[in-house]
C-alpha positions as CSV (number, residue, x, y, z in Angstrom):
1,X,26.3,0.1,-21.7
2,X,25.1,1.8,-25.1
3,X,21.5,2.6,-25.3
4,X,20.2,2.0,-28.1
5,X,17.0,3.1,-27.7
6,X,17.2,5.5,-24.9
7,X,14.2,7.5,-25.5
8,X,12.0,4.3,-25.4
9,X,9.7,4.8,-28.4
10,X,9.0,2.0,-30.2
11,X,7.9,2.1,-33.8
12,X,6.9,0.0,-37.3
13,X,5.6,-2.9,-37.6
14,X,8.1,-4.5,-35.0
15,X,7.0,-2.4,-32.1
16,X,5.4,-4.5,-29.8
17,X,8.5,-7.3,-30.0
18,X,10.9,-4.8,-29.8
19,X,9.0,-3.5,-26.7
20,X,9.5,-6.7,-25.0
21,X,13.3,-7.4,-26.0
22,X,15.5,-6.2,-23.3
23,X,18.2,-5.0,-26.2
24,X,15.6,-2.6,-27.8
25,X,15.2,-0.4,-24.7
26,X,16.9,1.2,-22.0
27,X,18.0,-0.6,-18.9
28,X,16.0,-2.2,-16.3
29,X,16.0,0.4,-13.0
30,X,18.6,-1.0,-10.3
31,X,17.4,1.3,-7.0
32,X,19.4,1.3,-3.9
33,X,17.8,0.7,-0.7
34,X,17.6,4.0,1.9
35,X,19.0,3.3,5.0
36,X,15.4,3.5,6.4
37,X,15.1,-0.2,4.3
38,X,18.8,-1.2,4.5
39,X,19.9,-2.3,8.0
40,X,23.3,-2.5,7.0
41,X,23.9,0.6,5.6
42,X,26.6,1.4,8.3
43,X,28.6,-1.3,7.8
44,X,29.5,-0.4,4.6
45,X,26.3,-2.5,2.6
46,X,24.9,-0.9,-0.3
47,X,22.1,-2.6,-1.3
48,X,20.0,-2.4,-4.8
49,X,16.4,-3.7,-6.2
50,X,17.1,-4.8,-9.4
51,X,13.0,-3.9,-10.7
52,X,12.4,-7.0,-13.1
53,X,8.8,-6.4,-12.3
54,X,9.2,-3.5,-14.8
55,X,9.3,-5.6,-18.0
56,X,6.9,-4.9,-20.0
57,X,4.9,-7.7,-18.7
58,X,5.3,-6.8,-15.1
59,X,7.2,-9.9,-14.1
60,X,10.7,-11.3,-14.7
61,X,9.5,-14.7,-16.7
62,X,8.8,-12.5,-20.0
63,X,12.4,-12.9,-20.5
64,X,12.6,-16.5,-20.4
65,X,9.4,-16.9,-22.3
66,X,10.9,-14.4,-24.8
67,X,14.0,-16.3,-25.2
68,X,12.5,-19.4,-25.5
69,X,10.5,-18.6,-28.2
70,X,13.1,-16.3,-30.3
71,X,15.2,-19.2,-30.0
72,X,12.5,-22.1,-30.9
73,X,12.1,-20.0,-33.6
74,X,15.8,-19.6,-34.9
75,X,16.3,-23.5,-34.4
76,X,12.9,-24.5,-36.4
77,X,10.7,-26.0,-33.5
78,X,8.6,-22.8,-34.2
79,X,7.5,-22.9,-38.0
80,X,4.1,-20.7,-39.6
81,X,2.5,-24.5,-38.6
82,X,3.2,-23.7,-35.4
83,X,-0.7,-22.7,-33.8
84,X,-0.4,-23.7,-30.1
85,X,2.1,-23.1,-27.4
86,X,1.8,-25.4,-24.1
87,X,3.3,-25.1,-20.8
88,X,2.7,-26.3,-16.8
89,X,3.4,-23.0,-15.0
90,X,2.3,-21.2,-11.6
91,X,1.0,-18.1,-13.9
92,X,3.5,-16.0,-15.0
93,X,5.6,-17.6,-16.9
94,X,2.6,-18.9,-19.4
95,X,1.5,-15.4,-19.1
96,X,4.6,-14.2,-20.9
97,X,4.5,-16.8,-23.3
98,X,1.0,-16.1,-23.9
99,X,1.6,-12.2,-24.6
100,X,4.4,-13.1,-26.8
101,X,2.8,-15.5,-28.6
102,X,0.1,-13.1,-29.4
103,X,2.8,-10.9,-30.3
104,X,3.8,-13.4,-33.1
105,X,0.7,-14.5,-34.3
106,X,0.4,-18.0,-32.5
107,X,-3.5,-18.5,-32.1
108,X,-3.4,-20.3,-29.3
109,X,-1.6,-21.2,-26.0
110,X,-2.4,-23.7,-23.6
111,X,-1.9,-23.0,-19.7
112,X,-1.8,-25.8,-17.5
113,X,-1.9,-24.7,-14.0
114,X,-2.3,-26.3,-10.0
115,X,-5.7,-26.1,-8.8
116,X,-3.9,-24.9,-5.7
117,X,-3.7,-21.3,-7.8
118,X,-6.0,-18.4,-7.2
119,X,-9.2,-17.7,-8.5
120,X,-7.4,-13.9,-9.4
121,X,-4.5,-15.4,-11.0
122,X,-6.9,-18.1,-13.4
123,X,-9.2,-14.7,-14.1
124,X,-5.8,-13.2,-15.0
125,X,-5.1,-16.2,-17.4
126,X,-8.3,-16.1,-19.4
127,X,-8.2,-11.7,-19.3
128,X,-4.9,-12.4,-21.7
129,X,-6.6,-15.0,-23.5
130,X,-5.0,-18.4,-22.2
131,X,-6.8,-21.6,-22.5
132,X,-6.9,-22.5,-19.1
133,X,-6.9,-26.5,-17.9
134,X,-5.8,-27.2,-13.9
135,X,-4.1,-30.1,-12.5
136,X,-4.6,-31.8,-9.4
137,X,-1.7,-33.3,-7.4
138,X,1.0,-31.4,-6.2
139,X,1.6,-27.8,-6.6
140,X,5.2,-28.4,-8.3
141,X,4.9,-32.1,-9.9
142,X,8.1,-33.9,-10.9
143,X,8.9,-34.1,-14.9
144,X,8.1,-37.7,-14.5
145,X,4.5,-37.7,-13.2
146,X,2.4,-38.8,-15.5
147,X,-0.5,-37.4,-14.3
148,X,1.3,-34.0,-13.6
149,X,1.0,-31.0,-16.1
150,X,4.6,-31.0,-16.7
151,X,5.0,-34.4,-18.3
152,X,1.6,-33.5,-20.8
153,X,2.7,-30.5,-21.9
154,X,6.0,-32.6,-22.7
155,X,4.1,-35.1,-24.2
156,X,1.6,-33.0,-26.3
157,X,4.8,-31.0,-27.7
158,X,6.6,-34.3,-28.7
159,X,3.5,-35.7,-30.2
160,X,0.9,-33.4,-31.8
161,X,1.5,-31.4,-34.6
162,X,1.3,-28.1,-34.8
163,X,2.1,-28.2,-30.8
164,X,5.2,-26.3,-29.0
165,X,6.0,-27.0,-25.3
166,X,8.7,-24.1,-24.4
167,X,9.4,-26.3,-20.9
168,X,10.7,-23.9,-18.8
169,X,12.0,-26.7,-16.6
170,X,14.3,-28.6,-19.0
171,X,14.8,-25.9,-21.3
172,X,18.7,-24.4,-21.5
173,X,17.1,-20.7,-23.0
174,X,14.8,-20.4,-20.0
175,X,18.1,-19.1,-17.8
176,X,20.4,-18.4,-20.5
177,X,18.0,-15.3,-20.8
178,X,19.3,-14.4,-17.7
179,X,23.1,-14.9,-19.1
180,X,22.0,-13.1,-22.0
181,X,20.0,-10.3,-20.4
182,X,20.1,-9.7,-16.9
183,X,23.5,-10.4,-15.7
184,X,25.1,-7.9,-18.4
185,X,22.7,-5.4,-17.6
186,X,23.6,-5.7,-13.9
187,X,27.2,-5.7,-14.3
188,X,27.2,-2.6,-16.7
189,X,24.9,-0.7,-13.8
190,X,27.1,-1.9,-11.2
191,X,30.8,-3.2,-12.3
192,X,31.7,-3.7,-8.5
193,X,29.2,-5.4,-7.1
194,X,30.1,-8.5,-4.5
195,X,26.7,-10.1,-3.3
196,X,23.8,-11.3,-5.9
197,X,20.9,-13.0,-4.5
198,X,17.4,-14.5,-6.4
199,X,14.8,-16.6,-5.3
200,X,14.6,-19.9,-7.2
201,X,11.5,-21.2,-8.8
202,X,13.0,-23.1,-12.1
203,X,16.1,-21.6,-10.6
204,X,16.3,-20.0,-14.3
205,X,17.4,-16.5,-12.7
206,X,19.9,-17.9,-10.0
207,X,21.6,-19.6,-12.6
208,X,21.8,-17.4,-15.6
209,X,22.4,-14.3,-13.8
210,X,25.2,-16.0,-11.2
211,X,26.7,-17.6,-13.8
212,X,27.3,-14.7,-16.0
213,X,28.6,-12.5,-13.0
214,X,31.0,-15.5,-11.7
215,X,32.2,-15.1,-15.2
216,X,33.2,-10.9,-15.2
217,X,33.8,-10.8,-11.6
218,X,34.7,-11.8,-8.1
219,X,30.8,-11.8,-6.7
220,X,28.8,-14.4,-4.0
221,X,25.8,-15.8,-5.4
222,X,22.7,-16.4,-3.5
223,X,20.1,-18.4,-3.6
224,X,16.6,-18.2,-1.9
225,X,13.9,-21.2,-1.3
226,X,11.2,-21.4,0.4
227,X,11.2,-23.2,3.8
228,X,9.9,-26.5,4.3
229,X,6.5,-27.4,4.2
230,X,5.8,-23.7,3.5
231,X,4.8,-21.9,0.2
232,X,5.7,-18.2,-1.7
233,X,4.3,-17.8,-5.0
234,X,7.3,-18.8,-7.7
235,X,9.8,-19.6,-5.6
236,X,10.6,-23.6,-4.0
237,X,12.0,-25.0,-1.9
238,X,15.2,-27.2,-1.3
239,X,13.6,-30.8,-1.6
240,X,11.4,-29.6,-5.0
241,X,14.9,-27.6,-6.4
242,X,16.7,-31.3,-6.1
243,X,15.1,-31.8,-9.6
244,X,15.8,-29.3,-11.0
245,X,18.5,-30.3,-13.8
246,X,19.7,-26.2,-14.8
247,X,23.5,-25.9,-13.3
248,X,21.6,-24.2,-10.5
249,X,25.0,-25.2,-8.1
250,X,27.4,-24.5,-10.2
251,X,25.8,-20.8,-9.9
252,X,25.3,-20.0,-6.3
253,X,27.5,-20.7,-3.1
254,X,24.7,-20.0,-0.3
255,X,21.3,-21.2,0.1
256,X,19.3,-19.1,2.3
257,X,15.5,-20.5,3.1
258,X,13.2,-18.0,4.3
259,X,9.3,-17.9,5.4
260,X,6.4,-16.7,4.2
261,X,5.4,-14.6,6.5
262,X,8.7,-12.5,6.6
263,X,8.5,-12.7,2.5
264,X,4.7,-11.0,2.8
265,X,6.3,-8.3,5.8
266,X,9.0,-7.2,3.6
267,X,7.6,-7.1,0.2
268,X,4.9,-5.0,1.9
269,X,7.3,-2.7,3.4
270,X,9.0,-2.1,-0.1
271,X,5.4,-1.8,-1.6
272,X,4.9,0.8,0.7
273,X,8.0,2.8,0.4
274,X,7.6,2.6,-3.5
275,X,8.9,-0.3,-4.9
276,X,6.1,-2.3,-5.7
277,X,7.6,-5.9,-5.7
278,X,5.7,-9.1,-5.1
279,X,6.3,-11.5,-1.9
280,X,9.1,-13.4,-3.8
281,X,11.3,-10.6,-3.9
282,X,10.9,-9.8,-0.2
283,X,11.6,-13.6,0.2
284,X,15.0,-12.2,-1.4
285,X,15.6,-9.7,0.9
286,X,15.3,-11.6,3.5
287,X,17.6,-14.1,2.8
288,X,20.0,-11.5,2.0
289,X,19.4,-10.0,5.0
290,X,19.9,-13.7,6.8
291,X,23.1,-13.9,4.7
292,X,24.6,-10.4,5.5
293,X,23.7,-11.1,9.4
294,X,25.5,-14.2,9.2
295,X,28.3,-13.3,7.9
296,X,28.6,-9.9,10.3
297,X,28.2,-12.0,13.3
298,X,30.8,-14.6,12.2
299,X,33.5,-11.8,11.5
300,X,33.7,-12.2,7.9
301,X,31.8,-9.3,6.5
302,X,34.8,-7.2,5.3
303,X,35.9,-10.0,3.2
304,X,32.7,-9.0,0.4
305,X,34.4,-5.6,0.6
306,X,35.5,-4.3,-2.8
307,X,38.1,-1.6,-3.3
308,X,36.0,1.1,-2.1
309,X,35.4,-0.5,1.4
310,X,31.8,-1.0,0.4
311,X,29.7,-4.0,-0.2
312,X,27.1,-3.6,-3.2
313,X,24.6,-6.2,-3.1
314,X,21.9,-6.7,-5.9
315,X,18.7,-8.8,-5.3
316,X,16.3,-9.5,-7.9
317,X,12.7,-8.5,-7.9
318,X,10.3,-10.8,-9.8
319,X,6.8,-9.0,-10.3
320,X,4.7,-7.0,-8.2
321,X,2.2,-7.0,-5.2
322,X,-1.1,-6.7,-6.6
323,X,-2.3,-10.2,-7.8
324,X,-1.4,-11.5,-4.5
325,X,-3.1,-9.1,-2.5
326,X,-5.1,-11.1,-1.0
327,X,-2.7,-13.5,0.0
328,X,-1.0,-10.7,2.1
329,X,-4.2,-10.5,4.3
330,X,-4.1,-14.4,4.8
331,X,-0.6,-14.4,5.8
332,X,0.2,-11.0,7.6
333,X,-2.3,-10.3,11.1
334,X,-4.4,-7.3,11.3
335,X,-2.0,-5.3,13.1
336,X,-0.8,-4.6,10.1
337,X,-3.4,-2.9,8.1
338,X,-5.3,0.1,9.3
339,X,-8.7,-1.2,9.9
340,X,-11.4,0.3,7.6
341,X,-13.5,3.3,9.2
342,X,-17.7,2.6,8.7
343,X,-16.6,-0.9,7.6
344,X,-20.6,-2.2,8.3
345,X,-20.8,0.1,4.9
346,X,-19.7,-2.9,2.8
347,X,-23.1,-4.0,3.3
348,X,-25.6,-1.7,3.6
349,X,-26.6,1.2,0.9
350,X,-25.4,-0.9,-1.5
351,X,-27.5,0.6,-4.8
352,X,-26.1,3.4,-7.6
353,X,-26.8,6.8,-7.2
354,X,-27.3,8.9,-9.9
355,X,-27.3,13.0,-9.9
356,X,-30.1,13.0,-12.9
357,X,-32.8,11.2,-10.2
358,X,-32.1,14.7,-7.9
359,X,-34.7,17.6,-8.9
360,X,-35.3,20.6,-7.4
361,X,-38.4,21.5,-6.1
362,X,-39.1,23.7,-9.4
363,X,-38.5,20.5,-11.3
364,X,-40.6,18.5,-9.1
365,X,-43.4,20.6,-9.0
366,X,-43.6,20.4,-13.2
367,X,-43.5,16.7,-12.6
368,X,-46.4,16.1,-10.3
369,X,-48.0,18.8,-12.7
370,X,-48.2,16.2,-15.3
371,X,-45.6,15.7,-17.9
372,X,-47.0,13.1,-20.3
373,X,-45.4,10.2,-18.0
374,X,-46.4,8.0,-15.9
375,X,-48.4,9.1,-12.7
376,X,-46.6,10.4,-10.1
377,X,-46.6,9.4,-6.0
378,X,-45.2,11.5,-3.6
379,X,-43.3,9.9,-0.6
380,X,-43.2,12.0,2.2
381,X,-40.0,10.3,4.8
382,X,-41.0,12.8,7.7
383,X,-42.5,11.2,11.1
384,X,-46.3,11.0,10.6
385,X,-47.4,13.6,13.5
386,X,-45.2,16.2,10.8
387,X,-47.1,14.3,8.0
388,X,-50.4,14.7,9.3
389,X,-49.9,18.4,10.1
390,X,-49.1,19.3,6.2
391,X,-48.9,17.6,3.2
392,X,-49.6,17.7,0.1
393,X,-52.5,15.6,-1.0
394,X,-51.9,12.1,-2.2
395,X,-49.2,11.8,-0.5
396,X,-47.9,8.2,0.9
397,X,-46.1,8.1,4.5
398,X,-43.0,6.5,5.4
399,X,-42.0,7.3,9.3
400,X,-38.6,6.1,9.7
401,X,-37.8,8.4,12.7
402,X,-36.2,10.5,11.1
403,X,-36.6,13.9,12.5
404,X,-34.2,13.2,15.4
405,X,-31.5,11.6,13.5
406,X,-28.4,12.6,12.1
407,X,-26.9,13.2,8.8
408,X,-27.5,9.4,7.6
409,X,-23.9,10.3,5.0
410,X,-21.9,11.6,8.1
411,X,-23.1,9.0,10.6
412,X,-22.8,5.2,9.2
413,X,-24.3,4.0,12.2
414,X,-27.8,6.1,10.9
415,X,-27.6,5.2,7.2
416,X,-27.3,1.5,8.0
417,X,-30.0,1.5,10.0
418,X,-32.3,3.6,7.9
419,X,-30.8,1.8,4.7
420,X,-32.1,-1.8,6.0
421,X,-35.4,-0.3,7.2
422,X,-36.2,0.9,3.7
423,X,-35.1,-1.4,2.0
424,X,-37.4,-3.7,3.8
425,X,-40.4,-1.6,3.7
426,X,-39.8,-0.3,0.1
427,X,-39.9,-3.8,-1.3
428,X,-41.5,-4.9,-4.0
429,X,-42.9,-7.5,-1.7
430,X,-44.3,-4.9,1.3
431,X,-48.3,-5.4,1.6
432,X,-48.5,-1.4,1.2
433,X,-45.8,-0.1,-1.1
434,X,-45.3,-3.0,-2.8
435,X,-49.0,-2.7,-5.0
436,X,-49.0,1.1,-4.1
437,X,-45.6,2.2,-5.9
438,X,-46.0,-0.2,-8.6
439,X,-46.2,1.6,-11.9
440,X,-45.9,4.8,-10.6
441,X,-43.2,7.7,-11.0
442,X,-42.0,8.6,-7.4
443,X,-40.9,11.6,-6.1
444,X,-39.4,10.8,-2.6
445,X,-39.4,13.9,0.4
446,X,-37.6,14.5,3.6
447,X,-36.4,17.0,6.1
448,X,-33.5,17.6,4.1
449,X,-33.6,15.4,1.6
450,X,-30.6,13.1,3.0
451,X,-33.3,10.2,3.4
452,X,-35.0,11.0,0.3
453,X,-32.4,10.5,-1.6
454,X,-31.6,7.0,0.1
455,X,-35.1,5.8,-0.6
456,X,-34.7,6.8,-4.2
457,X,-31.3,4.9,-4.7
458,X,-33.4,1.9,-3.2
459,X,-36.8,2.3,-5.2
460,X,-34.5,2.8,-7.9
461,X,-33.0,-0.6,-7.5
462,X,-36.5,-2.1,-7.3
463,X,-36.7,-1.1,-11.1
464,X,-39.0,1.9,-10.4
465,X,-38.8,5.6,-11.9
466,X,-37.8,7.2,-8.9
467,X,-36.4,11.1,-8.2
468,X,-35.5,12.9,-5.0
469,X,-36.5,16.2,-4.4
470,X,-33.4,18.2,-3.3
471,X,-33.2,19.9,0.0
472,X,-36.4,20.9,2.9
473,X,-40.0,19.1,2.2
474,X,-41.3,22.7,3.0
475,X,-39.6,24.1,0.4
476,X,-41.6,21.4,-1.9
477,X,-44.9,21.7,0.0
478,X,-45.0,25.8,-0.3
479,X,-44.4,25.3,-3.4
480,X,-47.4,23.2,-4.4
């Protein structure tokens, strides 16, 4: 494969497109599995990620979308009248589209999406501009449902000017992208490869890329649903794929279904190894792991063997981990996550800190010395019997107990615990330091100035002008 581009810089007036279009840049990384991720390495199986979540867009539908549009474009359904751009899509195919119509100038693109979706994938929606509307009803609504966001979209392109539905379901371009892009990239990276699997959503990238490499070469294609009754964000399963009208069959010869929860496991096991793929593409793996099984155990695994004696295998990886990742701690158990250490943290001590509210005693001193601000209260956080015995005068009391206590920063336990005392009695609301702080500039003490800088960061919160005085309260008090 020529590179025409194989510095990647992208210049003029062009750039961005150009950025986006596969044939402007070098090739999409194809990374082969270790044998620490690739069960089958001994018999012979080499196995390759081909990255499609490193398009520019961080997911494989920017190439549809792209295509789609370049070619609505060459055939006239996109015209300068052209200002809005609607589709029904789980998020990132309308994401694409949405980039690339910004790309080209199209005001405005219309997203409609199932209510089922995730409060981080609609934020993700509006951060790229998309006019957001959900649908109720099912997650993956037939082309004929009226009151599904498939048939409006349809309907709003066919009948409003001005109004372009790409319709990744019905539309050819959506996997000839795939014919056009993705397959001839794979081949030139890897002429003798035998086994191609993809998960199918549209089944846009099953059937562009399988066709292609049925076409240059001796390969078994796979395809990857969902199981029954279960869900994987992008990919479907059989029942929903049965109306899908691309030449989805003509394209593959096995059908794998695989789980959830071994999609989640194995896409975070790439994640963590370094390929940081989404849970469709370990759905992938999976099922080309099922596959691969399968065949071993039924004898036939030398017959994928090319001249070599090795099997390459390619599966595709969609997009990446990180707006699902709370998905992963829905589906996956504890177990496999290392718990969080001072976890009660999350809610406690909650308020900013700032270095410019810690003075020295120098600086402190000058400030209770009268600066032209506002007067100034000392609060002393030592126990009252060390209170009592020296002071300096004026000062306001706080015993929290803290002589005896540890390091509230190096013991959570402690800073919880003096955090939600504190923050109790430094209220604005407390019958003595509620009135008595009020107005005031504060200048909080302590042993060692660990818990006067807590009750800063919380009188500070309270909207007060508050400043901890840095290390021992004798320091401070010798001082004065």
């Amino acid at each position: 494969m020529d590179e025409v581009n194989p510095m990647n810089v992208f210049t003029g007036e062009s750039s961005l497109l150009d950025f986006y279009n596969p044939e402007r840049g070098s090739p999409i990384p194809l990374v082969e599995l270790p044998s620490s991720l690739n069960p089958f390495r001994q018999d012979g199986v080499r196995i390759y990620a081909k990255l499609m979540s490193h398009v520019p867009a961080a997911n494989i539908k920017s190439l549809p979308a792209l295509n789609m549009i370049l070619r609505a474009q060459e055939d006239g359904q996109i015209t300068s009248d052209t200002h809005t751009l609607v589709e029904y899509s789980s998020g990132s195919t309308i994401t694409s589209i949405g980039l690339i119509a910004n790309i080209l100038g199209i005001p405005r693109v219309k997203a409609y999406v199932t209510n089922k979706t995730t409060v981080v994938k609609l934020q993700l929606l509006q951060f790229f501009g998309l006019d957001v509307t959900l649908f109720g009803g099912p997650v993956h609504p037939v082309h004929e449902d009226p009151n599904g966001g498939i048939f409006v979209a349809a309907q709003e392109g066919r009948e409003e000017p001005g109004v372009v539905n790409p319709d990744q379901y019905f539309n050819a371009n959506n996997y000839e992208a795939h014919s056009r892009w993705t397959g001839p990239q794979i081949f030139a990276q890897l002429p003798g490869i035998k086994v191609f699997a993809a998960s199918m959503g549209t089944a846009g990238t099953l059937t562009g890329t399988g066709l292609y490499l049925k076409k240059v070469t001796s390969v078994v294609s796979i395809g990857v649903a969902t199981a029954p009754e279960d869900r994987v964000p992008g990919p479907r399963s059989l029942n929903v794929l049965r109306d899908i009208e691309f030449p989805w069959k003509e394209a593959h010869d096995v059908v794998e279904e695989v789980g959830s929860f071994e999609a989640y496991e194995k896409s975070m096991e790439l994640s963590r190894m370094g390929l940081l793929v989404g849970p469709s593409s370990g759905l992938t793996l999976v099922g080309l792991f099922n596959f691969l099984t399968k065949r071993k155990e039924g004898g036939t695994l030398d017959e994928l063997r090319n001249a070599n004696g090795e099997i390459p295998c390619v599966f595709i990886c969609a997009d990446q981990p990180f707006q699902y990742i709370g998905d992963y701690f829905k589906k996956l158990p504890p177990s496999h996550f290392c718990p969080v250490t001072n976890a009660e943290l999350f809610t406690s001590d909650s308020y900013p800190y700032n270095m410019d509210w810690e003075v020295s005693p120098e600086k402190g001193k000058r400030m209770l010395e009268g600066d032209g601000g506002l007067p100034v209260c000392i609060l002393d956080l030592r126990n009252a019997n060390d209170f009592n015995a020296s002071h300096i005068s004026g000062s306001l009391n706080v015993d929290v107990g803290a002589r005896d206590l540890p390091n509230p920063y190096k013991h959570a336990p402690t800073l919880t615990q003096l955090w939600r005392q504190l923050d109790e009695r430094l209220s604005a609301n407390d019958a003595t330091f509620g009135p008595a702080l009020e107005g005031r500039r504060v200048l909080t003490v302590s042993y060692d100035g660990n818990v006067a800088r807590l009750a800063m960061s919380i009188l500070r919160n309270r909207g007060l002008e508050a400043y901890c005085v840095q290390g021992r309260c004798g320091d401070f008090v010798d001082l004065k």
